[in-house]
RODREN-317401 format. One record per residue (C-alpha): chain; residue number from 1; residue in three letters; x, y, z. Coordinates in pm, 1 decimal, always signed. Layout:
RODREN-317401
chaine|num|residu|X|Y|Z
A|NUM|ALA|X|Y|Z
...
end
This chain:
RODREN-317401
chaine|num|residu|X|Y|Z
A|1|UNK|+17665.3|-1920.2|+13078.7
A|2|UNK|+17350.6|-2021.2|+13245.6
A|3|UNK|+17164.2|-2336.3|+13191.2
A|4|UNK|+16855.6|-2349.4|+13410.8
A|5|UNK|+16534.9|-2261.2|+13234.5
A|6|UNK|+16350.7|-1985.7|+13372.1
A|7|UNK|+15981.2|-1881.3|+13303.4
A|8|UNK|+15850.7|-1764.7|+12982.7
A|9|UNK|+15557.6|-1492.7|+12959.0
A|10|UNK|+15415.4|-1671.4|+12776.9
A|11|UNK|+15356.1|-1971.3|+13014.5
A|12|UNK|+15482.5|-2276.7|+12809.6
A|13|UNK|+15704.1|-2471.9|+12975.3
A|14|UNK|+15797.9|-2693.3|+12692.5
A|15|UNK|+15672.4|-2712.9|+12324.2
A|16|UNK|+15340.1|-2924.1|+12378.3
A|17|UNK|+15259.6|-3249.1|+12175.6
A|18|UNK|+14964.0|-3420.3|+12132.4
A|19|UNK|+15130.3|-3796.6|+12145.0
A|20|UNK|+14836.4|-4001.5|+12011.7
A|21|UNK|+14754.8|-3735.5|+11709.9
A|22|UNK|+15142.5|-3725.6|+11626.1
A|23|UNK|+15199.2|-4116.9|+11614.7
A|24|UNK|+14912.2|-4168.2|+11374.9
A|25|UNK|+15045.2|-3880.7|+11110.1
A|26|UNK|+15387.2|-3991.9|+11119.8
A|27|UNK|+15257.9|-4378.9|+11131.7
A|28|UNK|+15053.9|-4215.7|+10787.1
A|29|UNK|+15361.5|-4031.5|+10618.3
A|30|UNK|+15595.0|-4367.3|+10650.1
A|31|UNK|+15373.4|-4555.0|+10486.7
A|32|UNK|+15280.0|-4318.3|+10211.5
A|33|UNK|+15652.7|-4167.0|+10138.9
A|34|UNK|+15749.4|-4513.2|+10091.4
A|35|UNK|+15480.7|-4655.2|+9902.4
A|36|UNK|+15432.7|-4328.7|+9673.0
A|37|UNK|+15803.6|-4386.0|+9530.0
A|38|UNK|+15782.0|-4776.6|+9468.6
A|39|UNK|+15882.3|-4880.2|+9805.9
A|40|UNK|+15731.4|-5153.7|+10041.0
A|41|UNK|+16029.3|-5134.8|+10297.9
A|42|UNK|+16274.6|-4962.4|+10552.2
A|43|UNK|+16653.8|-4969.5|+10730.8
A|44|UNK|+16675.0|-4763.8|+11017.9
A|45|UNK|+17021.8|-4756.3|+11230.1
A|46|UNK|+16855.2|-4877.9|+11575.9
A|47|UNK|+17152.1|-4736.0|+11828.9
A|48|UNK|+16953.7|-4798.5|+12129.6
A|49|UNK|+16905.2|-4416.8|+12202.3
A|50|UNK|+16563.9|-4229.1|+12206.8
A|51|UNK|+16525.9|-4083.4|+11842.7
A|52|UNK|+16627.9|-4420.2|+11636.7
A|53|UNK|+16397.8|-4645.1|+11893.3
A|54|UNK|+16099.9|-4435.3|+11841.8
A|55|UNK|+16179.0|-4367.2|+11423.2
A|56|UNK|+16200.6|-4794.3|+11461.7
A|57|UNK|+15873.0|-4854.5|+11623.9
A|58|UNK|+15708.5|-4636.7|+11443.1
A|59|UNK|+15806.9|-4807.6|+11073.6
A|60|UNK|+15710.4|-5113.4|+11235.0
A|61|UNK|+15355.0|-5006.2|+11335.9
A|62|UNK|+15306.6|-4848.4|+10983.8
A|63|UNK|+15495.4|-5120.8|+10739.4
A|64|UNK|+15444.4|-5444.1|+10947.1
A|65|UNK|+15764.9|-5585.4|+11075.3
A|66|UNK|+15838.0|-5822.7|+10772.1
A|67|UNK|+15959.9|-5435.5|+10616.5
A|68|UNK|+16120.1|-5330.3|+10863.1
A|69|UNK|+16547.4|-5364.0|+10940.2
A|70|UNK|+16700.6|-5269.6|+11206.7
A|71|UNK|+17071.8|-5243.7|+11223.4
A|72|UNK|+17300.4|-5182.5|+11503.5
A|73|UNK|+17619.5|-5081.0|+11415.9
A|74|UNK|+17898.2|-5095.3|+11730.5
A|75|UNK|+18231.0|-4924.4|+11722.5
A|76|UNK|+18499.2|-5106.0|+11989.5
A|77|UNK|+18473.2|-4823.9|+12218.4
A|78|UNK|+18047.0|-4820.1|+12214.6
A|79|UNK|+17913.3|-4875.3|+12509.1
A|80|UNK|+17752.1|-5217.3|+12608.3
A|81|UNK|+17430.1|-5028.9|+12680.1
A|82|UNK|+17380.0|-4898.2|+12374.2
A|83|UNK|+17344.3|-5321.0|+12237.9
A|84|UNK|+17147.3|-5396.2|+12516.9
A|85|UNK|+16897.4|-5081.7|+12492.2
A|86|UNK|+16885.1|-5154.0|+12076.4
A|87|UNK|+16825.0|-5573.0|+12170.7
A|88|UNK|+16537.9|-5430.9|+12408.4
A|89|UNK|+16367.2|-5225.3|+12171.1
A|90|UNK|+16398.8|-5452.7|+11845.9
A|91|UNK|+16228.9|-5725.5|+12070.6
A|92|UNK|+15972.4|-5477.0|+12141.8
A|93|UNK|+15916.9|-5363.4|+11785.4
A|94|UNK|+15882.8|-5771.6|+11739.8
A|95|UNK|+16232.4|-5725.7|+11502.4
A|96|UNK|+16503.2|-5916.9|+11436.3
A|97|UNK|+16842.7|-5688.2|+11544.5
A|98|UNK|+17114.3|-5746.1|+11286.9
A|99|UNK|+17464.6|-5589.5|+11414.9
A|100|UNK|+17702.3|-5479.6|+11141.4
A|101|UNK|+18043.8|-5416.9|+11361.9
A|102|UNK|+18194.9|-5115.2|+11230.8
A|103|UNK|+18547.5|-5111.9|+11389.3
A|104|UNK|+18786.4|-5314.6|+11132.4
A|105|UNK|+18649.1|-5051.6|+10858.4
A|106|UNK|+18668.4|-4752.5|+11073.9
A|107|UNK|+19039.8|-4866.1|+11211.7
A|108|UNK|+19164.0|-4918.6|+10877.5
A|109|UNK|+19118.4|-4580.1|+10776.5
A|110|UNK|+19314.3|-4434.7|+11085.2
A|111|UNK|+19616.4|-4611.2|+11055.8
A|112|UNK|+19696.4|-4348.6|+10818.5
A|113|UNK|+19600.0|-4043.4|+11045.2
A|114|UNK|+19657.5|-4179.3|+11413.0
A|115|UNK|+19668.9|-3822.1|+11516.8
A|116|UNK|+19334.2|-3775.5|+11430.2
A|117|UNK|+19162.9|-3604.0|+11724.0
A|118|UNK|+18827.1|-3785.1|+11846.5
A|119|UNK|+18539.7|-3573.3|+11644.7
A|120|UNK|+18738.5|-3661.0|+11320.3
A|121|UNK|+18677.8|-4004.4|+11446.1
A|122|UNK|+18293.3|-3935.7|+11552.4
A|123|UNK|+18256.0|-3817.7|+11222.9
A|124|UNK|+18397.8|-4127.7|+11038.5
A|125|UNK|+18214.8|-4388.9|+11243.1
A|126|UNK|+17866.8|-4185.2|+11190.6
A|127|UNK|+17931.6|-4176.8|+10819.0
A|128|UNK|+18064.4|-4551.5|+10844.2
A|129|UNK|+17754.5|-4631.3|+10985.0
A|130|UNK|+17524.5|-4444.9|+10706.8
A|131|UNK|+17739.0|-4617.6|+10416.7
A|132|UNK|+17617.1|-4949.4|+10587.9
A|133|UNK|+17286.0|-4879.3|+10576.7
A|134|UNK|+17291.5|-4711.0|+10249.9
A|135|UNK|+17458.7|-5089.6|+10116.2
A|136|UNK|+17182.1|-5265.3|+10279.2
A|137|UNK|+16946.8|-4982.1|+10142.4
A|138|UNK|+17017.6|-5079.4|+9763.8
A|139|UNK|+17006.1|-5520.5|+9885.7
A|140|UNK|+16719.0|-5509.1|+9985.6
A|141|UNK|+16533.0|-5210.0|+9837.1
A|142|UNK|+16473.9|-5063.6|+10179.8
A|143|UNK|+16450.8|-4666.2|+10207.4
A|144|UNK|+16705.7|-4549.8|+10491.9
A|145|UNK|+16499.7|-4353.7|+10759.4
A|146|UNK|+16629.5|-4081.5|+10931.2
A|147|UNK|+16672.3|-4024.5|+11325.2
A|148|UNK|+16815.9|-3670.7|+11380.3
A|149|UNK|+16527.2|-3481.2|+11547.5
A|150|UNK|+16414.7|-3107.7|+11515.3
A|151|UNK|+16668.4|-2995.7|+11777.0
A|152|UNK|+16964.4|-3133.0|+11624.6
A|153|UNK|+16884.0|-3029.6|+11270.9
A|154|UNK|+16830.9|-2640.5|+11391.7
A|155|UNK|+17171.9|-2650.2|+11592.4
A|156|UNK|+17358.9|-2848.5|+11267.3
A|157|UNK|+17421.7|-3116.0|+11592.7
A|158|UNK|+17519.9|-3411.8|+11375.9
A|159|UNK|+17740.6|-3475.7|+11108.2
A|160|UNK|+17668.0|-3388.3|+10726.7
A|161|UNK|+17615.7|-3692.2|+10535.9
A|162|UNK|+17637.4|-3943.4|+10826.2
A|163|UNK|+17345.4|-3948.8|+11073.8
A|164|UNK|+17187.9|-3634.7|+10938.2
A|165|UNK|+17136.4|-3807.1|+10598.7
A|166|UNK|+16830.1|-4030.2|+10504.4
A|167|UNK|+16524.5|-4043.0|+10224.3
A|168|UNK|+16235.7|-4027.7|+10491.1
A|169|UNK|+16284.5|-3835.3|+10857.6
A|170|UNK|+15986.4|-3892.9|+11043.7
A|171|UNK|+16109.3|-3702.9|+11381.4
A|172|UNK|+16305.3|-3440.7|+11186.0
A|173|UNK|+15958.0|-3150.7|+11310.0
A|174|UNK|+15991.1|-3346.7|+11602.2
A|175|UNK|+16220.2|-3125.4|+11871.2
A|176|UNK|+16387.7|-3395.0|+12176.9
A|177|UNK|+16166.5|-3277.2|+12408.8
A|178|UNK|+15863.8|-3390.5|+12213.1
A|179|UNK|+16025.0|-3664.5|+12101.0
A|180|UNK|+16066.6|-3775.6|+12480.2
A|181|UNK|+15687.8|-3723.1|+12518.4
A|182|UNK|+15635.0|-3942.9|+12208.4
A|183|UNK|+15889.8|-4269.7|+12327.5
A|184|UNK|+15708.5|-4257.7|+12692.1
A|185|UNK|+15387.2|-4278.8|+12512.9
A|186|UNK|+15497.5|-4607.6|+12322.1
A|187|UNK|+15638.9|-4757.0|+12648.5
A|188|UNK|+15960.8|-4756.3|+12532.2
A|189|UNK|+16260.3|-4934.1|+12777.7
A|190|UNK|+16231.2|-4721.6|+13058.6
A|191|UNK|+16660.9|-4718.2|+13023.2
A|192|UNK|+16605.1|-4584.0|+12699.0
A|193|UNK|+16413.4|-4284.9|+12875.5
A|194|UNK|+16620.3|-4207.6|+13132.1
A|195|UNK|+16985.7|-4278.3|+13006.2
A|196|UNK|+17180.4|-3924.9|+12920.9
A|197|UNK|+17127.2|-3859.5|+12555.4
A|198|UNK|+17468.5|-3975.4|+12363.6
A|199|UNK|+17566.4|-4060.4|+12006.4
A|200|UNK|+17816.0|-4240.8|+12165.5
A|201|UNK|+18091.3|-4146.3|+11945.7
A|202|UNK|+18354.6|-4216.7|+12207.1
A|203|UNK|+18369.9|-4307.6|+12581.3
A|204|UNK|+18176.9|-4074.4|+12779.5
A|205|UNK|+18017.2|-3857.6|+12480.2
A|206|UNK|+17696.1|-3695.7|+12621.8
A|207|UNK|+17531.3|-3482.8|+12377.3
A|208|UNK|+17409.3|-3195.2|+12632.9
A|209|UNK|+17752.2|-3164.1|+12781.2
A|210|UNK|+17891.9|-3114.8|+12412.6
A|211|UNK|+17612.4|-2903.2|+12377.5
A|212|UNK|+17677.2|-2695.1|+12689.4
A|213|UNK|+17298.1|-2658.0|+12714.0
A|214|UNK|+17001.1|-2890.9|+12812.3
A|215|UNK|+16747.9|-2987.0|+12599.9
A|216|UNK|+16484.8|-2847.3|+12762.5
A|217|UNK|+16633.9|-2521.6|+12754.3
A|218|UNK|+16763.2|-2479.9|+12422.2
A|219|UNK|+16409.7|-2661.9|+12290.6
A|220|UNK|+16208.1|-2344.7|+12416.2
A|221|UNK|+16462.3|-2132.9|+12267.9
A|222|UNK|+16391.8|-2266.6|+11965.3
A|223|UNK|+16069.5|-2282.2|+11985.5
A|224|UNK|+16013.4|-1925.3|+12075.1
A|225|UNK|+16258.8|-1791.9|+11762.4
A|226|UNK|+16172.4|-2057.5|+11532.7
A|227|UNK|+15822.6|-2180.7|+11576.5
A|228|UNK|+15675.1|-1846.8|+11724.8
A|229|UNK|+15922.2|-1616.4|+11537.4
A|230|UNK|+16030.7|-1387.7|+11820.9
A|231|UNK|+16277.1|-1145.5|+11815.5
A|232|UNK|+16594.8|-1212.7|+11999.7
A|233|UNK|+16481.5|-917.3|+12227.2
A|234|UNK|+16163.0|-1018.9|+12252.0
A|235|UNK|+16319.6|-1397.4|+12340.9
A|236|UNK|+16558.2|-1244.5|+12651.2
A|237|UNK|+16277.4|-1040.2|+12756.5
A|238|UNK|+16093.4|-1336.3|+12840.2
A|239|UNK|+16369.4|-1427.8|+13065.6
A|240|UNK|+16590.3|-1626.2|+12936.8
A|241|UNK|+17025.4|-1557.5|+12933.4
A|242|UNK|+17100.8|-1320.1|+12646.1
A|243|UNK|+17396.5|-1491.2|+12630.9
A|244|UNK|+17290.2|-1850.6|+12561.7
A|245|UNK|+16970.2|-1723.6|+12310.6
A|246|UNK|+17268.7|-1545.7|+12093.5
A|247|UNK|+17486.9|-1870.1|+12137.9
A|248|UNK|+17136.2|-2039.8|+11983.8
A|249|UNK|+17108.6|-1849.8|+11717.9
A|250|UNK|+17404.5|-1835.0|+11636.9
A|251|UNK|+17474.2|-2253.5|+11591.0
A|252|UNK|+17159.6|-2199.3|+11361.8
A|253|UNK|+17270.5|-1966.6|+11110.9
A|254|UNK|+17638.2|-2095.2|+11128.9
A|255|UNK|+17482.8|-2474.4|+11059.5
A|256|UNK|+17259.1|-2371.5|+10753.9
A|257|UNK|+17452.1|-2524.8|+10527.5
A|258|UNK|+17438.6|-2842.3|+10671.9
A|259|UNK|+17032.3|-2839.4|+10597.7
A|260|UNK|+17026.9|-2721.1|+10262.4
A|261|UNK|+17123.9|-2930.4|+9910.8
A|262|UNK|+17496.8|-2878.8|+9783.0
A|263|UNK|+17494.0|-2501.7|+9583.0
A|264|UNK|+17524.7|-2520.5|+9272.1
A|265|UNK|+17656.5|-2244.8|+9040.9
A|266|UNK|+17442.4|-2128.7|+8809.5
A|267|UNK|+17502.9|-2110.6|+8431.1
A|268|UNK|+17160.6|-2190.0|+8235.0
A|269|UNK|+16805.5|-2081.4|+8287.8
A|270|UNK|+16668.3|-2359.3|+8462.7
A|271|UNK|+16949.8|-2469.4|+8756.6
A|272|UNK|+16846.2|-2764.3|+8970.0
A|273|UNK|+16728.2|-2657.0|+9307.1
A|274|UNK|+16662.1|-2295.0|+9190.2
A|275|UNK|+16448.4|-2338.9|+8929.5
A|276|UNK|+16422.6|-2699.0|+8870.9
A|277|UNK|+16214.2|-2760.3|+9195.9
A|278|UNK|+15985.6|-3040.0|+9237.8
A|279|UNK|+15855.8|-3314.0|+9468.0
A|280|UNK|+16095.1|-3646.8|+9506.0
A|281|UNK|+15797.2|-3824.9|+9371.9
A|282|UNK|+15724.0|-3570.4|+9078.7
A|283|UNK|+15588.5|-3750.2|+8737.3
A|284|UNK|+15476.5|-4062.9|+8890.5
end
């Protein structure tokens, strides 16, 4: 399967982003989301990767830091970087970093299933992590923001009610390309910009080599089927590997589920989330 991008007819090499534009309607939709539902303050799980450092410094630019928490949350196996990189960017964002070690918790559990294989184990440390911040979400009447970007939430990369859960996702229209473009234009640590995109779920984890793709391949992909609403032809016609578009598309409609709200089976006339629909802030 090939990786390397190749030209599109269209002559974007990468879904553009206006940086300063972006940053003051996302700066704008944290502050109103939270304030709208009774809200003065955030918790965001600060990892020290891309997405939560830039989802961190913007809440602190649009709350103040006084309502904003950052949280890292190490597993045994996490990689001292990953403390460092979070320490950088907290005293950046001008934030105290609390750490919340997840391993005794996380351990626990698998004494009872040592044969579980490592993703089983991703998946319990990510949703570890999200019932810490969801504990320290109802302490301190903080809303839990989200970090999973565009990318991730079109290829159901991350895991269902661990790091793909929140109230607010400021970066979730955000794909990793753009949201590279967005942390280089807040000056984030430059290790934060060039280290290999991980959730460092165990030793070695790199996201694009679980992937098998690059993101700046599979983010034109999904631009060009998503955003522009090509055809798969029409999307291998521009050049790129028939092959890896199908593989694409074919993470997207497999991971649909993980995007949408549980289904509920219908019995009455009005069914929530068929035809019960409103806002999250509906009668205030």
């Amino acid at each position: 399967m090939s990786t390397t991008p190749k030209p599109t007819a269209s002559g974007i090499d990468a879904p553009a982003v206006d940086t300063g534009v972006v940053a003051g309607l996302l700066r704008g939709f944290i502050r109103d989301e939270v304030h709208k539902v009774g809200f003065d303050s955030v918790v965001v799980g600060l990892s020290g990767g891309v997405d939560s450092s830039l989802v961190t410094v913007l809440a602190r630019e649009a709350l103040g830091p006084e309502h904003v928490t950052a949280v890292f949350m190490p597993y045994r196996t996490s990689d001292a970087q990953s403390a460092a990189d979070a320490r950088a960017v907290s005293e950046l964002a001008g934030l105290a970093l609390e750490v919340v070690d997840i391993s005794a918790q996380v351990d626990a559990y698998f004494e009872h299933v040592p044969d579980a294989d490592r993703t089983r184990r991703g998946n319990k440390m990510s949703r570890e992590r999200m019932s810490v911040l969801y504990d320290i979400s109802m302490a301190r009447r903080a809303l839990v923001l989200g970090t999973s970007n565009k990318t991730e939430l079109l290829l159901g990369y991350g895991t269902l009610f661990g790091d793909m859960a929140s109230a607010l996702n400021p970066i979730g229209d955000l794909y990793k390309t753009q949201v590279y473009a967005m942390a280089r234009a807040f000056e984030l640590p430059q290790s934060v910009l060039t280290k290999a995109p991980s959730a460092d779920l165990w030793v070695g984890q790199s996201d694009e080599e679980e992937l098998g793709i690059t993101y700046a391949l599979v983010d034109l992909i999904l631009f060009h089927l998503f955003d522009e609403r090509r055809t798969r032809e029409d999307v291998v016609a521009l050049g790129f590997d028939a092959d890896v578009v199908d593989d694409v598309a074919r993470r997207v409609r497999t991971s649909q589920y993980k995007r949408r709200p549980p289904v509920i089976a219908k019995l009455s006339e009005r069914t929530i989330d068929r035809d019960f629909r409103y806002p999250r802030d509906w009668g205030r």
